[in-house]
DRENTORKOL-3810 file (N, C-alpha, C; in nm, 4 decimals):
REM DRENTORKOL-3810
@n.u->3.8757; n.v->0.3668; n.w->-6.4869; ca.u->3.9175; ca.v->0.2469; ca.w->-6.5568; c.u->3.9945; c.v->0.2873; c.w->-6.6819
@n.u->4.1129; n.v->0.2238; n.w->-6.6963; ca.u->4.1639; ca.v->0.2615; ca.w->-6.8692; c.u->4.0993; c.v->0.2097; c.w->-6.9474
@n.u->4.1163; n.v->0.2907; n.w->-7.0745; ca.u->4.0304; ca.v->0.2851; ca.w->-7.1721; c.u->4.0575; c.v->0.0841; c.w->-7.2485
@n.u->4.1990; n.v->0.0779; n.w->-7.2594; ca.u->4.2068; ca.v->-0.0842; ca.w->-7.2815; c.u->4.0878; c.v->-0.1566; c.w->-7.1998
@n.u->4.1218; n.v->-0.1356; n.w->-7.0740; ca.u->4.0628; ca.v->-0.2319; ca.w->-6.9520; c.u->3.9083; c.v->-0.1856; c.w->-6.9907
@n.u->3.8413; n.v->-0.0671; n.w->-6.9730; ca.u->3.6975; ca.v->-0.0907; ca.w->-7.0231; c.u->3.6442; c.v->-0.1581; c.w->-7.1567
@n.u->3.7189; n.v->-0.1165; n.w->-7.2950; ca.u->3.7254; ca.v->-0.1846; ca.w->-7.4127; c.u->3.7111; c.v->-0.3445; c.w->-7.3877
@n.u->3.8252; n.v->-0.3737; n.w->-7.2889; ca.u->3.8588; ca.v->-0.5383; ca.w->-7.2652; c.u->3.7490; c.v->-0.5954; c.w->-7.2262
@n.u->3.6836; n.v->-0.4429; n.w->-7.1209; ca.u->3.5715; ca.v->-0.5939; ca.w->-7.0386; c.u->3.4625; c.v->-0.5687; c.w->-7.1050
@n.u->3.4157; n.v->-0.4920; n.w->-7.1872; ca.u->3.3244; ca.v->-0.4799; ca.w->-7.3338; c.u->3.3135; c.v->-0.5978; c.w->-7.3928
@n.u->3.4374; n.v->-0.6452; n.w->-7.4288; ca.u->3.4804; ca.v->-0.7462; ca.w->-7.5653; c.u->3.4453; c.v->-0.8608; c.w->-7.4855
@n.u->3.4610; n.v->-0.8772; n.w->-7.3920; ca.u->3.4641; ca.v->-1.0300; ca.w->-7.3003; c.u->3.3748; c.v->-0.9864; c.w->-7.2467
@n.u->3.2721; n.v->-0.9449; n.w->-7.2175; ca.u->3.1071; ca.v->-0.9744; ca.w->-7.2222; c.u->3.0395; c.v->-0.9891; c.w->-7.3413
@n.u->3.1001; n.v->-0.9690; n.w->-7.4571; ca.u->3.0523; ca.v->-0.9865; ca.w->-7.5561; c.u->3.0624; c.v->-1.0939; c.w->-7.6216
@n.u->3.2094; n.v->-1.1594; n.w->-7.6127; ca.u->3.2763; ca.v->-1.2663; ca.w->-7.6014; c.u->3.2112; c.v->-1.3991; c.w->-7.5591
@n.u->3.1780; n.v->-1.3594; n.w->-7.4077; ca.u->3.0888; ca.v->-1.4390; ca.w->-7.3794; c.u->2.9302; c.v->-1.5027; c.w->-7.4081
@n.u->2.8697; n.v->-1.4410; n.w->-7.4424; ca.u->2.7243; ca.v->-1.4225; ca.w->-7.5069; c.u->2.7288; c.v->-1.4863; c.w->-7.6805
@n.u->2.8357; n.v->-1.4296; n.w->-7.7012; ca.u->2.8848; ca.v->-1.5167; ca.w->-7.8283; c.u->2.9084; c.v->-1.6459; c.w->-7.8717
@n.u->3.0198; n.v->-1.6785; n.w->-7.8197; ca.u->3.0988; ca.v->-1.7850; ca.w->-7.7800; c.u->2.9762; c.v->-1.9580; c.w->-7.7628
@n.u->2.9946; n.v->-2.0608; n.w->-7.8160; ca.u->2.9193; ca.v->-2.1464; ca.w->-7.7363; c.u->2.9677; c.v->-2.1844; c.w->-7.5738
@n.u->2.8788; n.v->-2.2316; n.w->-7.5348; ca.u->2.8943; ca.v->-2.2579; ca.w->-7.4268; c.u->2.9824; c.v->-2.3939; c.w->-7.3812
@n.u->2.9849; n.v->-2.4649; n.w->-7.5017; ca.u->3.0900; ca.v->-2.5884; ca.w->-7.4879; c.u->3.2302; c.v->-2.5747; c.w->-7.5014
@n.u->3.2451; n.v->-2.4543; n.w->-7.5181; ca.u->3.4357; ca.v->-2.3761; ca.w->-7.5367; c.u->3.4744; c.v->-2.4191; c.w->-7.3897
@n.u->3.6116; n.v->-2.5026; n.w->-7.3509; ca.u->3.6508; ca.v->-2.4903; ca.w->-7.2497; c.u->3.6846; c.v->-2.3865; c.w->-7.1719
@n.u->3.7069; n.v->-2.3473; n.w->-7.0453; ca.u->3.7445; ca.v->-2.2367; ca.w->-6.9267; c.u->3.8699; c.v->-2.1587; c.w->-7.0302
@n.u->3.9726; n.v->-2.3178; n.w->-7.0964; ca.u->4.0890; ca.v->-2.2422; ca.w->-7.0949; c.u->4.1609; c.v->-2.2458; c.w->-7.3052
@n.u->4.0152; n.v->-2.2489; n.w->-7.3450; ca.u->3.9914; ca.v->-2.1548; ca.w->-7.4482; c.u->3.9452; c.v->-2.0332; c.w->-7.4571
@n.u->3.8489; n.v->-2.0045; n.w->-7.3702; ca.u->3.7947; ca.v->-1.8930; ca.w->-7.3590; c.u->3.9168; c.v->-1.8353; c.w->-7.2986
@n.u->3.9902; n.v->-1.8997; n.w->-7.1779; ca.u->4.1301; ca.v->-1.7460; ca.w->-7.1811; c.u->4.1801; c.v->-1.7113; c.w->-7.2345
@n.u->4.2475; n.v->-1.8174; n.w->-7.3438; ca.u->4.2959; ca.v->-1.7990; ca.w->-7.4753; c.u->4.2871; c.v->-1.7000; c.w->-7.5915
@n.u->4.1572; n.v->-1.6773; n.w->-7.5765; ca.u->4.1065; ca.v->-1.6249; ca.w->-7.6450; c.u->4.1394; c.v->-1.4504; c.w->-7.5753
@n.u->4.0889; n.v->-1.4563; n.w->-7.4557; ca.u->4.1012; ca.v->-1.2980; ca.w->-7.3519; c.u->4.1895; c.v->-1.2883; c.w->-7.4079
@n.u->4.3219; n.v->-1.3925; n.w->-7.4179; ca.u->4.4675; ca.v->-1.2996; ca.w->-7.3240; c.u->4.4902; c.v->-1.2878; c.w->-7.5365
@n.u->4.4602; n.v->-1.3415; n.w->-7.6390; ca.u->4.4309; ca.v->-1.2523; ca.w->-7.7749; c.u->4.3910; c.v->-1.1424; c.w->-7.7503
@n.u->4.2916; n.v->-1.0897; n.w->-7.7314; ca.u->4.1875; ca.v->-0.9907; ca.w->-7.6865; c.u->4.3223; c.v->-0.9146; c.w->-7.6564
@n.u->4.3206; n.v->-0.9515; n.w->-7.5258; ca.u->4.3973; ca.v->-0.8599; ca.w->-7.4349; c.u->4.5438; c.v->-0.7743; c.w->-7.5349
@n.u->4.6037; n.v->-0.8747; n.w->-7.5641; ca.u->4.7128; ca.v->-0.8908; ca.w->-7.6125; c.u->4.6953; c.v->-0.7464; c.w->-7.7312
@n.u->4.6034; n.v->-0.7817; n.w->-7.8069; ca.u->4.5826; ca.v->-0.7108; ca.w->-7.9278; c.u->4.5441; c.v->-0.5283; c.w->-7.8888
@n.u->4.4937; n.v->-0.5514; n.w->-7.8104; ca.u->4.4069; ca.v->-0.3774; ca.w->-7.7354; c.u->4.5773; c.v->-0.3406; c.w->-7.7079
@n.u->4.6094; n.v->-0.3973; n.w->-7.6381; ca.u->4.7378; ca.v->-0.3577; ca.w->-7.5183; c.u->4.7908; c.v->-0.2510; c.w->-7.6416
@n.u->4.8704; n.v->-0.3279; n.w->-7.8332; ca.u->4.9293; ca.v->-0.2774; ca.w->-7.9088; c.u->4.8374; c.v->-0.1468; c.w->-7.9526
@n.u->4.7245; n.v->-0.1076; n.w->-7.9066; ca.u->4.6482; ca.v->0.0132; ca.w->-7.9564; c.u->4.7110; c.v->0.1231; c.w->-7.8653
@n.u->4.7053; n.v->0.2457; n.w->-7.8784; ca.u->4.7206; ca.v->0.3510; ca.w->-7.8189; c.u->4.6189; c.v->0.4262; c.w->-7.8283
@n.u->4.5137; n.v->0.4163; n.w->-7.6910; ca.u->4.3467; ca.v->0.4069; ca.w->-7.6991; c.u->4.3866; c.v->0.5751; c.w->-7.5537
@n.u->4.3111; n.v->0.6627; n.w->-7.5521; ca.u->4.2504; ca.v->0.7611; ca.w->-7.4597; c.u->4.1175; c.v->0.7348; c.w->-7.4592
@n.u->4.0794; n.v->0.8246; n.w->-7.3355; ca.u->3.9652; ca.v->0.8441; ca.w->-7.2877; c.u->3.8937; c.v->0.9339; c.w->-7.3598
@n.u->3.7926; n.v->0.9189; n.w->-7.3526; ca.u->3.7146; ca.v->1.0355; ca.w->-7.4311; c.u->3.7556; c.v->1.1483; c.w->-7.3727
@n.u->3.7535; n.v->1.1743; n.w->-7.2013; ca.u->3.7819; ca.v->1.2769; ca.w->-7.1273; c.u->3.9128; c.v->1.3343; c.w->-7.2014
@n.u->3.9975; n.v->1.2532; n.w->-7.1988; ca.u->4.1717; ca.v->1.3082; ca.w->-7.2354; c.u->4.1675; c.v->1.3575; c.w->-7.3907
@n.u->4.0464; n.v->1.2585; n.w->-7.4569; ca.u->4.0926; ca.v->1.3565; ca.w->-7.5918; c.u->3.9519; c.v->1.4942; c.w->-7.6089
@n.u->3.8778; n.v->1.5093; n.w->-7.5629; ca.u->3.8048; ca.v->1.6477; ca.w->-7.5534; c.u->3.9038; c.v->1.7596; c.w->-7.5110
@n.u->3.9743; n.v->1.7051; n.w->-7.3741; ca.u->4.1067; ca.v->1.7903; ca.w->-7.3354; c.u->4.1706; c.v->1.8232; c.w->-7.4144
@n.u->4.2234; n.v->1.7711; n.w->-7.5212; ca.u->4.3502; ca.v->1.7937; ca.w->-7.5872; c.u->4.2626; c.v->1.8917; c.w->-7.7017
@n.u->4.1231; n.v->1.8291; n.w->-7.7272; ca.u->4.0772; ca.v->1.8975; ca.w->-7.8653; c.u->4.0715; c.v->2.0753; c.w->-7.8169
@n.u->4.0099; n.v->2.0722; n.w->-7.7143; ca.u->4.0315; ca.v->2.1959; ca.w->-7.5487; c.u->4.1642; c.v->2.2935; c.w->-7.6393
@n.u->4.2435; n.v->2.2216; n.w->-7.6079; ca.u->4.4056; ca.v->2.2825; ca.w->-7.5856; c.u->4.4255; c.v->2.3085; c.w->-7.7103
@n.u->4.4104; n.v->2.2367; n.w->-7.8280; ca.u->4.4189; ca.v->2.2470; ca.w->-7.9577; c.u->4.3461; c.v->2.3973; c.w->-8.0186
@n.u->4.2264; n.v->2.4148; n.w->-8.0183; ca.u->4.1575; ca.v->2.4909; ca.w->-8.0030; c.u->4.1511; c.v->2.6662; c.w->-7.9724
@n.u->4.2190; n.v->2.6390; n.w->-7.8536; ca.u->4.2841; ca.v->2.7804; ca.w->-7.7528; c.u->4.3774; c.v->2.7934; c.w->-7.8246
@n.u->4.4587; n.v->2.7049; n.w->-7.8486; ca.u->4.6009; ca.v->2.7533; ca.w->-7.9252; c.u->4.5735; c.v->2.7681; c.w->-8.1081
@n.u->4.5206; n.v->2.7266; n.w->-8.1731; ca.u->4.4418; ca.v->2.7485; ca.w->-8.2721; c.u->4.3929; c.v->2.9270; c.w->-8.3000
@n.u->4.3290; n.v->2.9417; n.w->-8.1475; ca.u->4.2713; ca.v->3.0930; ca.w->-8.1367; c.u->4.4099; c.v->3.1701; c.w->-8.1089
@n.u->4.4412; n.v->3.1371; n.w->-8.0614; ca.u->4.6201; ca.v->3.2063; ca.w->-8.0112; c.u->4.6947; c.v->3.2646; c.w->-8.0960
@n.u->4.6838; n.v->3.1745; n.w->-8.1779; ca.u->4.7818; ca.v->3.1485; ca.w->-8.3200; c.u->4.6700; c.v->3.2566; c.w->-8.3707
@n.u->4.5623; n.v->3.2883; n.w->-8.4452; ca.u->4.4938; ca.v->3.3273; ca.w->-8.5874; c.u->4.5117; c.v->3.4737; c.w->-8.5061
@n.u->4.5036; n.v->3.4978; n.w->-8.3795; ca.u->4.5113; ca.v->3.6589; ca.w->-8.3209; c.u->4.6729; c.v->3.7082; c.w->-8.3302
@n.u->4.7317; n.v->3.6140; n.w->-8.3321; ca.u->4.9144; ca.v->3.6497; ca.w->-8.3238; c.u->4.9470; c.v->3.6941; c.w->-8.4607
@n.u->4.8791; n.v->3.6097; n.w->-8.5840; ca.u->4.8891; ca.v->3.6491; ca.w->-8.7056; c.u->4.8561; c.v->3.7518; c.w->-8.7475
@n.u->4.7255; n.v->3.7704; n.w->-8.6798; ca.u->4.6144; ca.v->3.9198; ca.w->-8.7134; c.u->4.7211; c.v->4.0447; c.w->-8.6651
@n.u->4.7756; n.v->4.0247; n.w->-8.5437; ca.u->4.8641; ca.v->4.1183; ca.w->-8.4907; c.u->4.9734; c.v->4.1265; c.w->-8.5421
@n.u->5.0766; n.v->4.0360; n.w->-8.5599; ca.u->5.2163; ca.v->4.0776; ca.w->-8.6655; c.u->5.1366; c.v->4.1426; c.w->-8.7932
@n.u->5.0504; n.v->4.1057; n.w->-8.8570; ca.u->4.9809; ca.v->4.1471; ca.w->-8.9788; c.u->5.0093; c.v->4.2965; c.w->-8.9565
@n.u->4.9198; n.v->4.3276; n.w->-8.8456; ca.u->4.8789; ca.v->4.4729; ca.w->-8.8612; c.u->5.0392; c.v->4.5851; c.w->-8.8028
@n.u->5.0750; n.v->4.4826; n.w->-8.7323; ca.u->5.2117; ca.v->4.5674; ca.w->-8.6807; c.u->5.3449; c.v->4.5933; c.w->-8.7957
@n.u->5.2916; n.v->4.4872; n.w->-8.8675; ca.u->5.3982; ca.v->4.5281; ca.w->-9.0135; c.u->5.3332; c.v->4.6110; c.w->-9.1200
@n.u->5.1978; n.v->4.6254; n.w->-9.1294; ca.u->5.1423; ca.v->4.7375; ca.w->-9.1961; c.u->5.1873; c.v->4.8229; c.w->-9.1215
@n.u->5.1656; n.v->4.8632; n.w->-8.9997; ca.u->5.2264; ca.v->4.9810; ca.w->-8.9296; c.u->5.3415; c.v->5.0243; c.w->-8.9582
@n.u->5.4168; n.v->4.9558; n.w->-8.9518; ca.u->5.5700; ca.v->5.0092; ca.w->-8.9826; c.u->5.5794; c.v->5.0228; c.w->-9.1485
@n.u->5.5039; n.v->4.9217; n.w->-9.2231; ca.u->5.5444; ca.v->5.0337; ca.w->-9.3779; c.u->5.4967; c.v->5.1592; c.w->-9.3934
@n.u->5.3570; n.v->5.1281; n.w->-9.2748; ca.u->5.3119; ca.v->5.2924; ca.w->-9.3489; c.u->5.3685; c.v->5.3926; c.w->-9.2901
@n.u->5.5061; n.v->5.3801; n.w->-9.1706; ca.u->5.5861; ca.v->5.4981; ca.w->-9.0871; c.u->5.6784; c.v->5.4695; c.w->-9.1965
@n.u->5.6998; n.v->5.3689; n.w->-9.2811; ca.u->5.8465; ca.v->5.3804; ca.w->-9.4083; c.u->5.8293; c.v->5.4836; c.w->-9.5101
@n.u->5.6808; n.v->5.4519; n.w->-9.5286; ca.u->5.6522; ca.v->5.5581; ca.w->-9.6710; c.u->5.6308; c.v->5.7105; c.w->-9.6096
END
């Protein structure tokens, strides 16, 4: 399920339980297609997709601090063949 669409049907069970019960059918859509409307403008992931990325972030994070460690030591190397 996308993360909107689970969020959505969160909010509109919640919505519902809320809501009195004398709200017409086509207030209460009114109300969804707000709902709806408003999530849609979010730019929402999955938990799955952002552990992934934190994943990838991470590895490359480690990538990076060993690449540094290594130019580090490879340019000590070469001053100390200068002197």
């Amino acid at each position: 399920m996308r993360p909107n669409a689970q969020l959505f049907e969160q909010l509109s069970q919640t919505m519902n339980r809320i809501l009195p019960r004398e709200l017409t059918d086509e207030v209460r859509e009114n109300i969804r297609g707000g709902i709806s409307s408003v999530l849609d403008r979010f730019d929402l992931v999955t938990r799955e997709e952002l552990e992934t990325q934190e994943a990838v972030l991470r590895r490359t994070r480690e990538k990076l601090e060993y690449l540094e460690t290594r130019v580090a030591d490879l340019e000590k190397h070469l001053d100390e063949r200068r002197d």
